[in-house]
N, C-alpha and C positions, 0 to 999 in steps of 0.2 A: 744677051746679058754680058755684059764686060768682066772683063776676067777680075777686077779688082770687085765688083758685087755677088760674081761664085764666091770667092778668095771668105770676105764678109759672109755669104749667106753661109757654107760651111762652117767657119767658124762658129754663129748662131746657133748652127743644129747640132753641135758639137758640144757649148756650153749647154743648150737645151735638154743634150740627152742623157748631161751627168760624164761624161767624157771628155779627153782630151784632145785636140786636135794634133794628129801626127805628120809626120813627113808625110807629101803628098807628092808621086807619081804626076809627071808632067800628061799621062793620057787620063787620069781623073783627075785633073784640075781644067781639062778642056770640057769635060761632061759629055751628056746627049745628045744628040741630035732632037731638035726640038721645032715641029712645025710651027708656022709666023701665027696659026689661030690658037696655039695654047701659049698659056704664061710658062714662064720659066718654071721646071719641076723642081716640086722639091725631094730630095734624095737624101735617105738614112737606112740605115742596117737595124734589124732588129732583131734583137738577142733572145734567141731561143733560153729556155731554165738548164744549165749545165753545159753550155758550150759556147765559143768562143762569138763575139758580138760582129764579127765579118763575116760568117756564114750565111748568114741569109741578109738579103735588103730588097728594099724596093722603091720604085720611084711613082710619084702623083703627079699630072698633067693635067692642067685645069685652064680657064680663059680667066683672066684681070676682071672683067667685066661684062655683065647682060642689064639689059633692060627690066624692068619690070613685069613681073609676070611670065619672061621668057626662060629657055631653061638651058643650063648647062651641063656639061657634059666630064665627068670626072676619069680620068682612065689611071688605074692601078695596077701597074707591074708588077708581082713579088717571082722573086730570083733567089734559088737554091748555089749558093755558090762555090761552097768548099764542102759542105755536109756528107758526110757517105749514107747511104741507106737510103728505104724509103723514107718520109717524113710526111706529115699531116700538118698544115697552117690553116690558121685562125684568123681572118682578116676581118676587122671589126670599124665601123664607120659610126659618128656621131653629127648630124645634120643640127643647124637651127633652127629658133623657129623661123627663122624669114623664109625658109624654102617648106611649100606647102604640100609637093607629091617629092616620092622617091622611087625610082623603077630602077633594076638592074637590065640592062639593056642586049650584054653582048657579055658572054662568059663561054669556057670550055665545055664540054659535059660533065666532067669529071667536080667541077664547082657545083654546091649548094648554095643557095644566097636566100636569105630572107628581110624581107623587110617589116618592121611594125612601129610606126607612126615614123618617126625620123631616125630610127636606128637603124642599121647595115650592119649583117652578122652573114659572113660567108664561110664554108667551110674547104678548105683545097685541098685533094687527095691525093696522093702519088707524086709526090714532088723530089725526082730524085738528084743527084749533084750534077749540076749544071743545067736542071730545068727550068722555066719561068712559065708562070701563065699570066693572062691579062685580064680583070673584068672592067668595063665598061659600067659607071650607074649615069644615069640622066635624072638631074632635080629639077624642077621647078619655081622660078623665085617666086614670091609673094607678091606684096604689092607696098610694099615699104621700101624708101630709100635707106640707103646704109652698107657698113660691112658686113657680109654674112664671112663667120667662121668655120670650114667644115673639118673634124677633126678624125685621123683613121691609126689606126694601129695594128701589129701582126704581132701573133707568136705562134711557135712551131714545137710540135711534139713528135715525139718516135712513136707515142702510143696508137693502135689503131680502133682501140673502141673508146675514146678520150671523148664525152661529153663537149660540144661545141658551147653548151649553155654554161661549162662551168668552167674553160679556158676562156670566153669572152669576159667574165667576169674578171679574169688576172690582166688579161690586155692592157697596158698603158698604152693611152691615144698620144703619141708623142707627134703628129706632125701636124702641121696646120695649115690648109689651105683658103687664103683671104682672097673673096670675089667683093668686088665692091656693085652691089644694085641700084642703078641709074633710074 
């Protein structure tokens, strides 16, 4: 991706997420390292309820493109970044209909993941400053040409007996990951 479509895509997620885009550090305006079969990720911080919106982030790695029927592969990094303590996240995913299975593939032990028809409600445990974990889902597309939208959100609490069912419910899905079905 050329520095002038990060530059743009930043910018985007920035307006998108109610924020203002700040002075940016010449080593995150370069980004991630990103192998040639995934699309460019997209990357945002998500604001934990009473603490600063740089603390925690994470990035989504996805392909441009699958066939019909075939299935893609979603990877979700969330990143404790300045936070002290333990912390508990809530990483919350919203599929379309164009994708017809959802599997979570490859996660920690420490990850709980559920899936029930096209939602993704994961729970991550122990996440202390400067840890990250990764889950893997794999979808299925359907059998309709078009864009499918998949949309993922995180929030993070201190609490340790915090209801997953009733923090996913506050989640805003703010990122958006666009595969186009051939």
């Amino acid at each position: 991706m050329s520095h002038l479509a990060k530059r743009l895509t930043a910018a985007a997620l920035a307006a998108a997420l109610g924020g203002t885009l700040l002075v940016q550090s010449p080593a995150m305006a370069a980004g991630p390292a990103v192998p040639a079969a995934t699309a460019s990720p997209a990357a945002a911080t998500a604001s934990p309820a009473g603490t600063a919106a740089a603390k925690f982030g994470y990035e989504i790695s996805f392909p441009k493109h699958v066939r019909r029927g075939g299935s893609l592969v979603f990877t979700v990094k969330v990143r404790n970044r300045k936070a002290r303590g333990q912390h508990y996240v809530a990483l919350v995913g919203d599929f379309p209909s164009g994708f017809r299975k959802i599997r979570v593939v490859a996660k920690p032990r420490s990850v709980k993941c559920s899936v029930k028809r096209r939602d993704l409600a994961c729970w991550i445990t122990s996440l202390d400053k400067g840890d990250s974990t990764t889950v893997k889902i794999r979808a299925w597309a359907g059998s309709r040409r078009g864009i499918a939208t998949v949309r993922f959100g995180v929030l993070a609490t201190k609490t340790p007996g915090a209801s997953l069912g009733k923090i996913a419910k506050k989640v805003r899905l703010t990122i958006k990951a666009k595969t186009r079905i051939l």
